[in-house]
C-alpha positions as a Python dict, from the first residue, in 0.01 Angstrom:
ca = {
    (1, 'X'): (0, 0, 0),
    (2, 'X'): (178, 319, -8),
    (3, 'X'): (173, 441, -379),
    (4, 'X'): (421, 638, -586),
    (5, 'X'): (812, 459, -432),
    (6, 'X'): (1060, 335, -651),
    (7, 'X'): (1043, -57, -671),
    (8, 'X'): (1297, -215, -433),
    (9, 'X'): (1558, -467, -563),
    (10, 'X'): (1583, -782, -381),
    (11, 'X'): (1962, -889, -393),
    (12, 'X'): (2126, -1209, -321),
    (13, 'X'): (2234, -1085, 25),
    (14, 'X'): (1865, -1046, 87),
    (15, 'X'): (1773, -1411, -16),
    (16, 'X'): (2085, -1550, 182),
    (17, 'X'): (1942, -1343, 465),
    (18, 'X'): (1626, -1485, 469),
    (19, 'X'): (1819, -1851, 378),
    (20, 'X'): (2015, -1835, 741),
    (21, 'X'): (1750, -1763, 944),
    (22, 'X'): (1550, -2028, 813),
    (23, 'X'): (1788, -2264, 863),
    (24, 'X'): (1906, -2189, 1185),
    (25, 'X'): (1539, -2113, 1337),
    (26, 'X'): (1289, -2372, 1142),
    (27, 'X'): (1285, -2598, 1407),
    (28, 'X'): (1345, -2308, 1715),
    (29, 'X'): (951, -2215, 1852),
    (30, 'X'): (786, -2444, 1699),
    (31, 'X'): (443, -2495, 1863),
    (32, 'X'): (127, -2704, 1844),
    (33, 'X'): (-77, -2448, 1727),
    (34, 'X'): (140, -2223, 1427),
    (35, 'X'): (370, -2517, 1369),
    (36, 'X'): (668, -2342, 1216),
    (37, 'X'): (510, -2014, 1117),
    (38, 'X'): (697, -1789, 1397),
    (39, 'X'): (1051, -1883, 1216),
    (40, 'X'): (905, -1868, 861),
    (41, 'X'): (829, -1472, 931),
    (42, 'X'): (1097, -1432, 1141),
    (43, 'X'): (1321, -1555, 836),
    (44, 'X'): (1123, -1293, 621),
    (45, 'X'): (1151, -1031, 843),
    (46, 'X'): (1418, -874, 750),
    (47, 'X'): (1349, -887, 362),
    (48, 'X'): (970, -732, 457),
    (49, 'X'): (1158, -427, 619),
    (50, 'X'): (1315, -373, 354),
    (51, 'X'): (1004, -410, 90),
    (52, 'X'): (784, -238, 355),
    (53, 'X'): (925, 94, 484),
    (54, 'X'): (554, 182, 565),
    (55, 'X'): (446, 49, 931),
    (56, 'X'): (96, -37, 834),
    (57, 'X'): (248, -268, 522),
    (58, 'X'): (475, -419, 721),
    (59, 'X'): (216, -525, 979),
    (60, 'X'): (18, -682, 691),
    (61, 'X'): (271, -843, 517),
    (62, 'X'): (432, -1005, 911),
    (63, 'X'): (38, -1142, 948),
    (64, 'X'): (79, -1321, 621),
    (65, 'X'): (331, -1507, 729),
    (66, 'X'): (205, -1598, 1106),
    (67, 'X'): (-23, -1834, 976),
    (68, 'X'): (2, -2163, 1024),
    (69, 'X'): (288, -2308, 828),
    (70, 'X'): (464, -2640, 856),
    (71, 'X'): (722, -2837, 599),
    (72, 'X'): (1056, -2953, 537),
    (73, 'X'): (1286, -2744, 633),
    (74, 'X'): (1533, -2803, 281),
    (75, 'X'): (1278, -2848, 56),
    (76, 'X'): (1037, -2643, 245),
    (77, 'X'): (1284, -2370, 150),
    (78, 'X'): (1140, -2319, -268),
    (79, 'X'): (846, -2191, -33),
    (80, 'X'): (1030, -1909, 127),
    (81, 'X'): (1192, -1857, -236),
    (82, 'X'): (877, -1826, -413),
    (83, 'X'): (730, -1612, -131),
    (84, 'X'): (1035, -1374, -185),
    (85, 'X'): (944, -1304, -555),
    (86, 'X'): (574, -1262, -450),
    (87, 'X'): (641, -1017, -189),
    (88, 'X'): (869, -824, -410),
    (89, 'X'): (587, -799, -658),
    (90, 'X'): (295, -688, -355),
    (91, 'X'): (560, -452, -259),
    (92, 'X'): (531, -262, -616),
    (93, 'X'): (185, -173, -594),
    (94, 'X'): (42, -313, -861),
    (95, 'X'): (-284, -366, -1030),
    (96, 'X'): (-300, -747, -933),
    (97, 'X'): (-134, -692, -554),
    (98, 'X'): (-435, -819, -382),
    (99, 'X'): (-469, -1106, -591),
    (100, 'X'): (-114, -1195, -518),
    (101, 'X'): (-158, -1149, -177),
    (102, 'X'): (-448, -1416, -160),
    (103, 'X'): (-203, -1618, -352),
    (104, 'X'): (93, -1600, -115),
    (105, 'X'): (-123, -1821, 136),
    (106, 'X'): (-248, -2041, -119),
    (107, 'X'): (64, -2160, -259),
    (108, 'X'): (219, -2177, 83),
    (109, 'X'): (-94, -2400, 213),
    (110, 'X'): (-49, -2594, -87),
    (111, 'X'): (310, -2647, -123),
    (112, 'X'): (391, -2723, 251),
    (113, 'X'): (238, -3108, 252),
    (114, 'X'): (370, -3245, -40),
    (115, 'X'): (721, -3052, -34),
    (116, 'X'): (730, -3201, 331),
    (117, 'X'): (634, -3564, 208),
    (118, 'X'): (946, -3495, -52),
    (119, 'X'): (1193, -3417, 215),
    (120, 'X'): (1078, -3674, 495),
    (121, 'X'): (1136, -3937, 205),
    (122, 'X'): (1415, -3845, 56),
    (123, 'X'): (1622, -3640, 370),
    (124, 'X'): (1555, -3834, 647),
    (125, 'X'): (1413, -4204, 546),
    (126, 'X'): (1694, -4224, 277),
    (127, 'X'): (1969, -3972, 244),
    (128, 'X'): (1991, -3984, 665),
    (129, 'X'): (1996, -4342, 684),
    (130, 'X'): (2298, -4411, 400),
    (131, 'X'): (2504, -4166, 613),
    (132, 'X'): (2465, -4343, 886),
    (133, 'X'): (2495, -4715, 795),
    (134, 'X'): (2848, -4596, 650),
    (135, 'X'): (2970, -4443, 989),
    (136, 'X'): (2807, -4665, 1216),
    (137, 'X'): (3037, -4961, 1129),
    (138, 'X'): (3358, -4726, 1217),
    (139, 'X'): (3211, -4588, 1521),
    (140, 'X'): (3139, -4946, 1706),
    (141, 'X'): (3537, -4954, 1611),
    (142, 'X'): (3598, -4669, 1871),
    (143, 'X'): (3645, -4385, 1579),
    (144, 'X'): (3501, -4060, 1760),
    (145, 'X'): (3490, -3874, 1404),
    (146, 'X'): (3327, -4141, 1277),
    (147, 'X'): (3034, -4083, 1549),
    (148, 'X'): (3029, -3708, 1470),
    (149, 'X'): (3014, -3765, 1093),
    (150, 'X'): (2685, -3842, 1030),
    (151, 'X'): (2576, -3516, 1220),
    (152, 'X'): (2811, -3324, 1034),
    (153, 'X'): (2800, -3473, 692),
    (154, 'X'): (2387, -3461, 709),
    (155, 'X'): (2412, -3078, 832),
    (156, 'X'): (2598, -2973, 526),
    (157, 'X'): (2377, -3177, 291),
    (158, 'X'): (2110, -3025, 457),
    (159, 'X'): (2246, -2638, 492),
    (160, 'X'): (2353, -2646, 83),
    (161, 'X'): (2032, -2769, -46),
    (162, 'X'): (1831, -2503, 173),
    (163, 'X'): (2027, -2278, 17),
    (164, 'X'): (1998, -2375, -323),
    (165, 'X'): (1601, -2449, -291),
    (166, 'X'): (1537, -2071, -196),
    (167, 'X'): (1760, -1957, -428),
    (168, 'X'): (1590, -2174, -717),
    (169, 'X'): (1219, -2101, -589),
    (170, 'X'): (1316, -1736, -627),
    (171, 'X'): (1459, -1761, -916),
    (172, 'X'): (1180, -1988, -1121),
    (173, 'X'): (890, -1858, -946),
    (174, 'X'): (554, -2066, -859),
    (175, 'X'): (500, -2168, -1171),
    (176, 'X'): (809, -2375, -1224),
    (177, 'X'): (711, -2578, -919),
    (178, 'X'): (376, -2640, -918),
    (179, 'X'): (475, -2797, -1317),
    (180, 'X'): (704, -3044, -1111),
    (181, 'X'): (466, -3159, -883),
    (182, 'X'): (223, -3224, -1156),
    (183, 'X'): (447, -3370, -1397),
    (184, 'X'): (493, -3726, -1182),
    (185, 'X'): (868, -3704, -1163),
    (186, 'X'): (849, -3630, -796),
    (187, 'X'): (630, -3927, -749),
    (188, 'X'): (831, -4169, -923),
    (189, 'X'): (1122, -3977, -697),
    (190, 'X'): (968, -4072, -376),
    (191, 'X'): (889, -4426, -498),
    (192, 'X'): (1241, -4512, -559),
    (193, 'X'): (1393, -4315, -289),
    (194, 'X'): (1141, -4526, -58),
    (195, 'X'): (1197, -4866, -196),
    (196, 'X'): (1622, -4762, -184),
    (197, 'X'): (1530, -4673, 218),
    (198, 'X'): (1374, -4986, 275),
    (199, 'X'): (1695, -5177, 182),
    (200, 'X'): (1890, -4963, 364),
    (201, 'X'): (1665, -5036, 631),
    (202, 'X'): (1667, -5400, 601),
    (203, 'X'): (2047, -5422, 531),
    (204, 'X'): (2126, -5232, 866),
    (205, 'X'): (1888, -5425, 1036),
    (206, 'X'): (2035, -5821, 913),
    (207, 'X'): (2385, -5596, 996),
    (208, 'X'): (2375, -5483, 1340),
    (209, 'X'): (2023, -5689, 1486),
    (210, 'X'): (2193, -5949, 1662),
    (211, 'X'): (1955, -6222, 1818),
    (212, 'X'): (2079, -6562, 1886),
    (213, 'X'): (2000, -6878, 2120),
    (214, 'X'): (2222, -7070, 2320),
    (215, 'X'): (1936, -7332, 2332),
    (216, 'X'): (2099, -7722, 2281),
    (217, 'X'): (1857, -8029, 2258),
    (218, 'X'): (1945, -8358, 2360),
    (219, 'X'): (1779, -8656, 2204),
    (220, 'X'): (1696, -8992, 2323),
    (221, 'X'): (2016, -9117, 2199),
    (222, 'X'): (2263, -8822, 2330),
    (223, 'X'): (2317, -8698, 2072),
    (224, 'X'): (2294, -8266, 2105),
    (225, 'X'): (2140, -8057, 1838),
    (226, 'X'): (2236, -7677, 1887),
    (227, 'X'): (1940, -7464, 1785),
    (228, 'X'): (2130, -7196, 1644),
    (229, 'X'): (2309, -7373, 1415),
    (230, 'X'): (2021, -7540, 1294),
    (231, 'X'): (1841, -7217, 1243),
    (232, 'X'): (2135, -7086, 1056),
    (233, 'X'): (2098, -7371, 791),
    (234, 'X'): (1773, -7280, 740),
    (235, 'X'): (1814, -6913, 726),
    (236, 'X'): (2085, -6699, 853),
    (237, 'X'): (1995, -6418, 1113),
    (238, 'X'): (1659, -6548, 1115),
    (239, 'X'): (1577, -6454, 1450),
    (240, 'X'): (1727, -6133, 1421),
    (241, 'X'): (1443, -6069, 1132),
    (242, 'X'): (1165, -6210, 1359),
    (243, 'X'): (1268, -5929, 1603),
    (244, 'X'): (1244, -5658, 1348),
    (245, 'X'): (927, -5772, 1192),
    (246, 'X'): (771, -5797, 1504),
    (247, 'X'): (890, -5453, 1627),
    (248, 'X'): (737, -5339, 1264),
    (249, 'X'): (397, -5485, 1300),
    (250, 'X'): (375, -5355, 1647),
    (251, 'X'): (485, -4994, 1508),
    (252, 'X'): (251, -5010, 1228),
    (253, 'X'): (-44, -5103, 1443),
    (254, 'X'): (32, -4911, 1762),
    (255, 'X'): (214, -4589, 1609),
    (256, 'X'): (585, -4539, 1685),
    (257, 'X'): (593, -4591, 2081),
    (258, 'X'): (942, -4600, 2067),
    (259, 'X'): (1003, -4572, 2491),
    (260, 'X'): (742, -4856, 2526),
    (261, 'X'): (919, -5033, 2265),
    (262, 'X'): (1262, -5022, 2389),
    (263, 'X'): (1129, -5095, 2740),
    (264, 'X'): (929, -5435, 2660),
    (265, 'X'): (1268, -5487, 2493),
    (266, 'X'): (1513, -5481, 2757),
    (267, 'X'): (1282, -5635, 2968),
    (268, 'X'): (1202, -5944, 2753),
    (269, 'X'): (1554, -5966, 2688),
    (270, 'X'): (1649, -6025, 3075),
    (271, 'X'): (1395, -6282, 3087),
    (272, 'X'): (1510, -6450, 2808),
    (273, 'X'): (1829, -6460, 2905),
    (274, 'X'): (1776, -6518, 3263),
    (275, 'X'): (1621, -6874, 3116),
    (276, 'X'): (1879, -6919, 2891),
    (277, 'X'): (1659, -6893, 2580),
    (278, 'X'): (1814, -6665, 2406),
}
C-alpha cells in the first residue's frame, strides 16, 4: 500500500457508478466457474482506480474481487455497498488494512447465500409473480402494453432497489447487516413472502389451468351423466389441480425439467384428446 496520500473521498457519483454497472452487467459473463465475479469487479473497477492510483494496489484490490462471487443481483447489491466502504478504508493505509482485506472476502462469502435466498424469495417467487398475475389477465385480452408491463414494471422495481441497497450497505456498513440477518426479521420475511407466493401460485394456477372432459356416460336406463359437471359438484377445477399437483410432484422429485415437462404435456394432451377423454 503506497503510504503518505491524502485519503480519497468516495462520492455519490462513485457509488451510482459502481450501482449501473452492476445492474446492467450482473447477469452479462457469468460462468460456471466465477459465477458472477467478472461483473462484480468490473462494477468496482472504476471506484478501485480511483482508490488505487498505484498499479501494484490496483492489481490486488481487482484479484479481490475475481473470486468467486454469486447472489441476487438487488439485494446482492448491500454487498457491493459494504465492499465500497471497506475498500475506501484499505485504501487509507491503515493499521488494520490487512485485516480488512481478509474481511472483504469473508463478508462477501458470507453474505452472498443468504442475501440471494432473500431476493429469489421475495423478487422473483413473489414480487415477479403478483406483477404478472395482474397483467396476464389484460394481455389474453389482446392489450400489447399489458404484455410489456410486467417486464417493465419488474425492471424498475428491480433497478430502484439496487440502487437503494448499495447506497444503504455503504452507508450502514457490515455491521448493520449482519445485525439483520441475525435478528430473525429476515426469516420471518421469507416465511411470509413464501406462504403469500404460494397463493399467488395456486390462485394463477385454479385461474388460467384449464382441464376439462367432454366424457358423457350412459346408463342402463339412458339416461346421460356428463362427467364434468359431475366433477364440478364435487369440486370446481378439480382436474385442473390434479394437473398442477402432478406437474409439482414430478418437479419436486425429478428437478425442474421444464422442456421434458412441457413435452410429455403436449403430447398426452393429443392423446387425450384424440380419444375424446379430455
Amino acid at each position: 500500500m503506497s503510504e503518505n496520500k491524502a485519503p480519497v473521498v468516495v462520492t455519490k457519483k462513485d457509488i451510482d457508478t459502481v450501482f449501473i454497472r452492476w445492474f446492467t452487467f450482473a447477469e452479462v459473463g457469468l460462468n460456471f466457474e466465477r459465477m458472477q465475479a467478472l461483473a462484480f469487479c468490473n462494477s468496482m473497477l472504476p471506484l478501485l482506480q480511483k482508490l488505487y492510483p498505484d498499479i501494484e494496489d490496483l492489481s490486488a484490490a481487482m484479484q479481490r474481487h475475481l473470486t468467486m462471487f454469486n447472489s441476487s443481483v438487488a439485494w446482492g447489491g448491500l454487498i457491493n455497498g459494504i465492499t465500497i466502504a471497506l475498500e475506501e478504508e484499505i485504501s487509507k493505509g491503515n493499521e488494520d488494512a490487512e485485516q480488512t482485506k481478509t474481511l472483504v472476502q469473508s463478508l462477501k462469502t458470507g453474505l452472498m447465500g443468504p442475501l440471494a435466498g432473500i431476493g429469489d424469495t421475495i423478487d422473483m417467487a413473489t414480487v415477479r409473480t403478483i406483477i404478472v398475475g395482474l397483467c396476464v389477465p389484460f394481455a389474453i385480452e389482446g392489450s400489447v402494453i399489458a404484455a410489456l408491463m410486467p417486464l417493465l414494471v419488474f425492471g424498475a422495481y428491480l433497478f430502484i432497489n439496487t440502487r437503494n441497497f448499495i447506497h444503504l450497505g455503504y452507508k450502514r456498513g457490515r455491521d448493520s447487516i449482519v445485525a439483520v440477518l441475525k435478528s430473525g426479521t429476515i426469516h420471518k420475511l421469507i416465511n411470509s413472502a413464501s406462504m403469500f407466493g404460494l397463493m399467488m401460485m395456486g390462485a394463477l394456477s385454479a385461474s388460467y389451468v384449464k382441464v376439462s372432459t367432454p366424457l358423457v356416460i350412459t346408463s342402463e336406463a339412458g339416461t346421460k351423466i356428463v362427467v364434468q359437471e359431475m366433477i364440478n359438484k364435487l369440486a370446481p377445477s378439480l382436474l385442473s389441480f390434479a394437473v398442477v399437483i402432478a406437474i409439482y410432484f414430478y418437479i419436486a422429485k425429478k428437478g425442474p425439467k421444464f422442456i421434458r415437462i412441457l413435452v410429455v404435456i403436449i403430447i398426452l394432451s393429443m392423446i387425450f384428446s384424440y380419444f375424446g377423454i379430455l
